[in-house]
N, C-alpha and C positions, 0 to 999 in steps of 0.2 A: 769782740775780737775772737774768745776762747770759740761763740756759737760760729761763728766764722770760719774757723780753722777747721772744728769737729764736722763741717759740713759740706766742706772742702768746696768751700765760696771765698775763703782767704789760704792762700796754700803758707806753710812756716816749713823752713829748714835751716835748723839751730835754730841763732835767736832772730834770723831776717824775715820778715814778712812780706807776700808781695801777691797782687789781685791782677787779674787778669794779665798775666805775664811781666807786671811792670813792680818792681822792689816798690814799698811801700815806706820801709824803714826796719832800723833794727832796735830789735828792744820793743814791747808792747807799747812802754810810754809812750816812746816817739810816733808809735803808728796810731796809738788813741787821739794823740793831737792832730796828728795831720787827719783824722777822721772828724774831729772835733772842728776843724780848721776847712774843713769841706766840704759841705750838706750836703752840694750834688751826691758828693761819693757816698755820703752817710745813707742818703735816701735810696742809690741804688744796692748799698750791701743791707740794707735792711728789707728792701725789694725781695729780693736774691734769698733772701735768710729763708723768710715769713712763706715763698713759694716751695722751697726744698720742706719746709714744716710742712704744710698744708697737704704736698705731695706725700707726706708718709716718712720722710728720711727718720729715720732712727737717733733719736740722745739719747747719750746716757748720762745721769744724775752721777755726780762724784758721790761716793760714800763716805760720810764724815764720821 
């Protein structure tokens, strides 16, 4: 969800999540379940992720 957000394939404003213009859920938990809860979805925001990677998008590593 965090690679999601950072890569703006999952958009967040405060705590509500929501993909492709549709609310997802509020709260991480609830949106990891309903992620959990729906491989199509799971397969295409991992889709989505792995292409913005490949493409060169930029992460950054937290610093712990």
């Amino acid at each position: 969800i965090d690679l999601g957000v950072e890569l703006n394939v999952i958009q967040k404003s405060g705590s509500w999540f929501s993909y492709n213009g549709n609310k997802l859920g509020q709260g991480r938990d609830s949106v990891k379940q309903l992620i959990e809860d729906n491989p199509e979805m799971m397969e295409e925001l991992e889709k989505k992720i792995k292409e913005k990677i490949s493409a060169g998008a930029d992460i950054k590593k937290e610093e712990e």
